[in-house]
C-alpha positions in Angstrom: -27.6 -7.7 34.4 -28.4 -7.8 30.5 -28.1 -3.6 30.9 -25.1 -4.1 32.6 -23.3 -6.7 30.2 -24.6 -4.5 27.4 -22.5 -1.4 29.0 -19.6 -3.5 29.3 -19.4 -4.4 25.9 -20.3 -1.1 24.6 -17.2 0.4 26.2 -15.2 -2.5 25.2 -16.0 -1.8 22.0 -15.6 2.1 22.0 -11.8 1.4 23.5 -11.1 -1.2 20.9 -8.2 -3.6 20.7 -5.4 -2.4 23.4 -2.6 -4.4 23.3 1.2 -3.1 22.2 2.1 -5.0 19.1 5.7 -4.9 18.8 7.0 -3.7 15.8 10.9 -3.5 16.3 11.7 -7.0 18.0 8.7 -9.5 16.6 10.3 -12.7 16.0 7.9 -16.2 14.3 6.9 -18.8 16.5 6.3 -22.5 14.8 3.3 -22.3 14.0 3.8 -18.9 11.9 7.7 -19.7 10.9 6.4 -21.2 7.1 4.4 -18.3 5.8 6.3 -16.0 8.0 9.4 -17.0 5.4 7.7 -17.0 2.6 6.6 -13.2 3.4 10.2 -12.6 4.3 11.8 -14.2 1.1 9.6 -11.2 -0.7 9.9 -8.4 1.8 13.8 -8.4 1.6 14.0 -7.2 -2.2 11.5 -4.0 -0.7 14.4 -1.9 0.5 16.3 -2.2 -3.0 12.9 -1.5 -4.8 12.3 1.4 -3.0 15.9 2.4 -3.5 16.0 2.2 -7.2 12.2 4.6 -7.8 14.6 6.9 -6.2 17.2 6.9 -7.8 14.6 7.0 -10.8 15.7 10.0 -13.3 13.8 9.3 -16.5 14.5 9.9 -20.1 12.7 13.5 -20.6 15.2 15.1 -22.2 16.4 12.8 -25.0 12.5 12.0 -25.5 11.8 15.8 -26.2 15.4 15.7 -28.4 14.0 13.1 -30.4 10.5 14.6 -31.0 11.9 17.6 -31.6 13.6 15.9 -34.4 12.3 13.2 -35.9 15.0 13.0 -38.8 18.0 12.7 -36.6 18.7 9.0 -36.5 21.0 9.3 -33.3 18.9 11.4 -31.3 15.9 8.8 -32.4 18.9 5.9 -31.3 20.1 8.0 -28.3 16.3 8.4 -26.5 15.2 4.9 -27.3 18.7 3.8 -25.8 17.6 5.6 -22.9 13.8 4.7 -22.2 14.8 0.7 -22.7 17.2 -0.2 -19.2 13.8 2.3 -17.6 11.6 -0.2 -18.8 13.3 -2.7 -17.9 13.2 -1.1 -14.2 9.4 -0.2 -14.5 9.5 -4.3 -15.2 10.8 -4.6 -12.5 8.4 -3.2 -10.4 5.3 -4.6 -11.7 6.7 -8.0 -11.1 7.5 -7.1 -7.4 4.0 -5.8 -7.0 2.7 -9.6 -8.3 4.6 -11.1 -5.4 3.9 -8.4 -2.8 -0.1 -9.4 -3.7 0.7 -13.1 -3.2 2.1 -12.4 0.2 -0.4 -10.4 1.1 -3.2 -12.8 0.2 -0.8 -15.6 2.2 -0.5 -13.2 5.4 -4.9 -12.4 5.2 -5.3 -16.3 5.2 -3.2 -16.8 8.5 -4.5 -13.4 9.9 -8.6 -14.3 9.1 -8.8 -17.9 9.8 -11.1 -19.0 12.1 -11.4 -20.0 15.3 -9.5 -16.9 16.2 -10.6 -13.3 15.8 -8.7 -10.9 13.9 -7.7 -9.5 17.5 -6.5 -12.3 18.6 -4.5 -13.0 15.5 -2.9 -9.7 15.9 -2.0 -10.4 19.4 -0.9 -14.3 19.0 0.6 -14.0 15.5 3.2 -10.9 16.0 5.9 -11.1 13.7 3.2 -12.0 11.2 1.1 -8.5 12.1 4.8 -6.7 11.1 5.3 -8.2 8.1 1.4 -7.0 7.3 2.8 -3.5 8.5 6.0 -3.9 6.9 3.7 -4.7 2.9 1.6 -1.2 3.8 4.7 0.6 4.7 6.5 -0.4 1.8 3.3 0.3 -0.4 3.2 3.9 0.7 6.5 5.1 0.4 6.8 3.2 -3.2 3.5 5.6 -4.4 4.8 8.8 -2.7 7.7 8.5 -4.8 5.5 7.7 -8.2 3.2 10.5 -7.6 6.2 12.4 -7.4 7.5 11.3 -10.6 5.6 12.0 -13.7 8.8 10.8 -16.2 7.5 7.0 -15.1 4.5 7.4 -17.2 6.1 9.8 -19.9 8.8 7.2 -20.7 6.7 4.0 -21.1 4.5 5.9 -23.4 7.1 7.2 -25.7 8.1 3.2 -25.7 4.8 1.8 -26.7 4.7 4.8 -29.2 7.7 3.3 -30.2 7.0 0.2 -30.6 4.2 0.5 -32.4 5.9 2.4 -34.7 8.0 0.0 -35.3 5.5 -2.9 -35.4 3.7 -0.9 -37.9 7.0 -0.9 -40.1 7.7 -4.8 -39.4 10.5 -4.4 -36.9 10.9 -6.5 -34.0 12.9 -5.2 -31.6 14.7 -7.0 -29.0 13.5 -5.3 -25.9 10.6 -6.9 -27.0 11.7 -10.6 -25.5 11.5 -8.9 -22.5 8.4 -6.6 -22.8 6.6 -7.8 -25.0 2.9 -6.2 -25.8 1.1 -8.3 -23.6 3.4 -7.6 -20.6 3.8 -4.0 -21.9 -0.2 -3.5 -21.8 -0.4 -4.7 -18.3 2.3 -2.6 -17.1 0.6 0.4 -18.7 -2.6 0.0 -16.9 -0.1 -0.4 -13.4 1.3 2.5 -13.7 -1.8 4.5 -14.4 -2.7 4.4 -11.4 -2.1 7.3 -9.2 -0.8 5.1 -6.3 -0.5 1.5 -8.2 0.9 -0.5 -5.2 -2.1 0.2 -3.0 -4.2 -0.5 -5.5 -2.7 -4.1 -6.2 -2.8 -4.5 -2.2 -6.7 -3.4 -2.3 -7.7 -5.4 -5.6 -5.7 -8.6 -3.7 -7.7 -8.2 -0.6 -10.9 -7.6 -2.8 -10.0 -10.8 -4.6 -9.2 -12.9 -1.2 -12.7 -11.8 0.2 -14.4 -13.2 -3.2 -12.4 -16.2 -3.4 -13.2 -17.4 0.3 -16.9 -17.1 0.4 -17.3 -19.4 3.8 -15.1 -16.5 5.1 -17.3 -13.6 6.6 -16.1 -10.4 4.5 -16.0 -9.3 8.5 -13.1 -11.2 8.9 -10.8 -9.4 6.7 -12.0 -5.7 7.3 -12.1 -6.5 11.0 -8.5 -7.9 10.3 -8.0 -3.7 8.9 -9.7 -2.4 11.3 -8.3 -3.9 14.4 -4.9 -2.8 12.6 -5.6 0.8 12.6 -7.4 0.9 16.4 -3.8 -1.2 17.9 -1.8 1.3 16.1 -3.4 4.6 17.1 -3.6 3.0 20.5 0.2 2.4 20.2 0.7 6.6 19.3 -1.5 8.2 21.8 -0.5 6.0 25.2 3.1 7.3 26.4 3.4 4.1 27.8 3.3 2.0 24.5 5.3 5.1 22.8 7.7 4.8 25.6 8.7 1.2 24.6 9.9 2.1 21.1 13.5 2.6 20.4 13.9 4.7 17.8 11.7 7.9 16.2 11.6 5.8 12.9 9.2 3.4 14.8 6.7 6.2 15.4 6.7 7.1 11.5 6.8 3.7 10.7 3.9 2.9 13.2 1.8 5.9 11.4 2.0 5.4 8.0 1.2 1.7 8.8 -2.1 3.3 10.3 -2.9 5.2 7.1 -2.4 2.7 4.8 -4.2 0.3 6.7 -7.3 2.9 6.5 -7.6 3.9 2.8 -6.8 -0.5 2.6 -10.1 -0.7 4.5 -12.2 2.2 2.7 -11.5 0.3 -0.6 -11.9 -2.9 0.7 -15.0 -2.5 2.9 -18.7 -1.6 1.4 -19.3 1.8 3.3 -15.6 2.4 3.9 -13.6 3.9 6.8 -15.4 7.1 7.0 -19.4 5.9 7.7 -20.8 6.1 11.3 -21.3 2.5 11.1 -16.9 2.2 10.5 -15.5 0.3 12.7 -12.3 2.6 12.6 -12.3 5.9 15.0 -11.3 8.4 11.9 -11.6 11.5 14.5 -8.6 9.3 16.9 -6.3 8.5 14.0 -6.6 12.4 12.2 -6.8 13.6 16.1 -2.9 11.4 16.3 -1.8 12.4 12.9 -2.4 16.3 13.4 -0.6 15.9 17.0 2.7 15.4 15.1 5.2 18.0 13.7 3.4 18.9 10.5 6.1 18.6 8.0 6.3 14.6 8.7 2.8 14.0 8.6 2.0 16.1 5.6 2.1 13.6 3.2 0.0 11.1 5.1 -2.8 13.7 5.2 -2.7 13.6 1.9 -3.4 9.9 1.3 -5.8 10.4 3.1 -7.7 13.0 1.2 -6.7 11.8 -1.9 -6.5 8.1 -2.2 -9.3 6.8 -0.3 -12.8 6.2 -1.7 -15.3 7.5 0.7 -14.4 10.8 2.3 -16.3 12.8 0.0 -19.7 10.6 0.4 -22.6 12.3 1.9 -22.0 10.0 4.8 -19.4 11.1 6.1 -19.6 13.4 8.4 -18.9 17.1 8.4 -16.3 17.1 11.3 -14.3 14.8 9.6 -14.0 16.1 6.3 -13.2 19.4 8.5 -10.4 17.8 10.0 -9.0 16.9 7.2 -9.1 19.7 4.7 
């Protein structure tokens, strides 16, 4: 009987969480209607965000006019004119990245607390799983547009060149109200980061798990992990694919798997890509690499280049294969 139960469990476990979490038409119940607003209030500005990175030009060629010349007064006027409304919008951004790790630590405390397992969480608590999705959707796509954009970092350093400068020479200027050094350091560290939204989502999970010591770390990565298993579950049964109504849903459903993984290798002490993982990193790259290539490309990618562990000598050689 103990063999038996022991059998049972083991395949339970294998098979992971199977349930369809429904993505597209999720809607709060009473108990989850107060964060579920809260997470809502912060989620609608994500569209605009995302919107404006795009539409994010830079100031290149006035900065490289006005290094070019450092006598001309209006070329010195005409680049610093430039770089200040882009600081502004990189201002922007850091601040939405402070309320995106709020909501996140808000959406962790519903999704972890006891008596419930994470699975169950994600099964009772729908509309609350999608607006988890929804914050590591959002994070990717805001990153895959920074690491496509190197004038970000280029025009905040030729403003804190600037401004030194001009500290050095007693002038306060009045972008300065708005950015002033403190904020300004910050921001620089932010944007140093090769993808800075997932690393304000990891350092906020980091900092949940450390602030809530009664909570088993468990809790939160098993809160990841059960995240990645429902949503490569959701991709490879026709059935579950079946039910969504548009293509987007499929990308949407991906990249949520992705992020939720490199989320968990930072997060978790041996990561997603250790035997002892409770993520199946053969299923997800075995789902990815079943897709037309030029849409999963750049999820690949995050995954070789922004997670922590795939190059640890634990990880195993079939893996590493898969993905290189």
């Amino acid at each position: 009987m103990g063999n038996l139960l022991k059998v049972l469990t083991c395949t339970e476990l294998d098979q992971g969480p199977n349930f369809f979490l429904d993505f597209e038409n999720a809607q709060p119940t009473d108990g989850e209607r107060e964060v579920w607003n809260q997470i809502s209030a912060v989620l609608q500005d994500s569209e605009s965000m995302l919107a404006d990175l795009q539409a994010y030009k830079g100031a290149g060629q006035e900065i490289r006019d006005a290094i070019q010349n450092p006598n001309d007064i209006h070329l010195q006027e005409k680049a610093w004119n430039s770089v200040c409304p882009l600081v502004v919008r990189l201002k922007r951004f850091y601040e939405f990245s402070l309320r995106l790790e709020k909501a996140l630590q808000s959406l962790l405390e519903s999704l972890t607390c006891p008596p419930y397992t994470p699975t169950q969480h994600l099964e009772r608590e729908q509309a609350l799983a999608k607006e988890f999705a929804e914050i590591l959707h959002f994070t990717l796509r805001f990153d895959e547009l920074k690491m496509r954009n190197p004038a970000i970092q280029n025009d905040f350093s030729y403003y804190r060149r600037t401004i030194s400068r001009n500290r050095i020479n007693n002038m306060h200027l009045d972008i300065e109200n708005e950015v002033n050094n403190e904020m300004a350091n910050r921001m620089s560290l932010f944007y140093a980061e090769a993808t800075p939204m997932l690393k304000t989502l990891s350092n906020a999970t980091t900092h949940f798990v450390s602030e809530n010591k009664t909570l088993p770390i468990e809790n939160t990565t098993d809160c990841l992990s059960t995240m990645a298993s429902v949503c490569k579950v959701m991709l490879e049964t026709p059935e579950y694919r079946s039910r969504f109504t548009s293509e987007e849903t499929l990308m949407f459903c991906m990249r949520v798997m992705v992020g939720v993984i490199i989320l968990y290798d930072h997060v978790h002490p041996v990561g997603a890509f250790s035997k002892t993982s409770k993520i199946d990193m053969k299923g997800c790259i075995k789902v990815l690499k079943e897709q037309p290539p030029d849409t999963v490309e750049g999820l690949l990618n995050a995954l070789r280049f922004t997670t922590k562990h795939l190059n640890d000598e634990s990880t195993s050689k079939q893996i590493r294969a898969m993905l290189q």
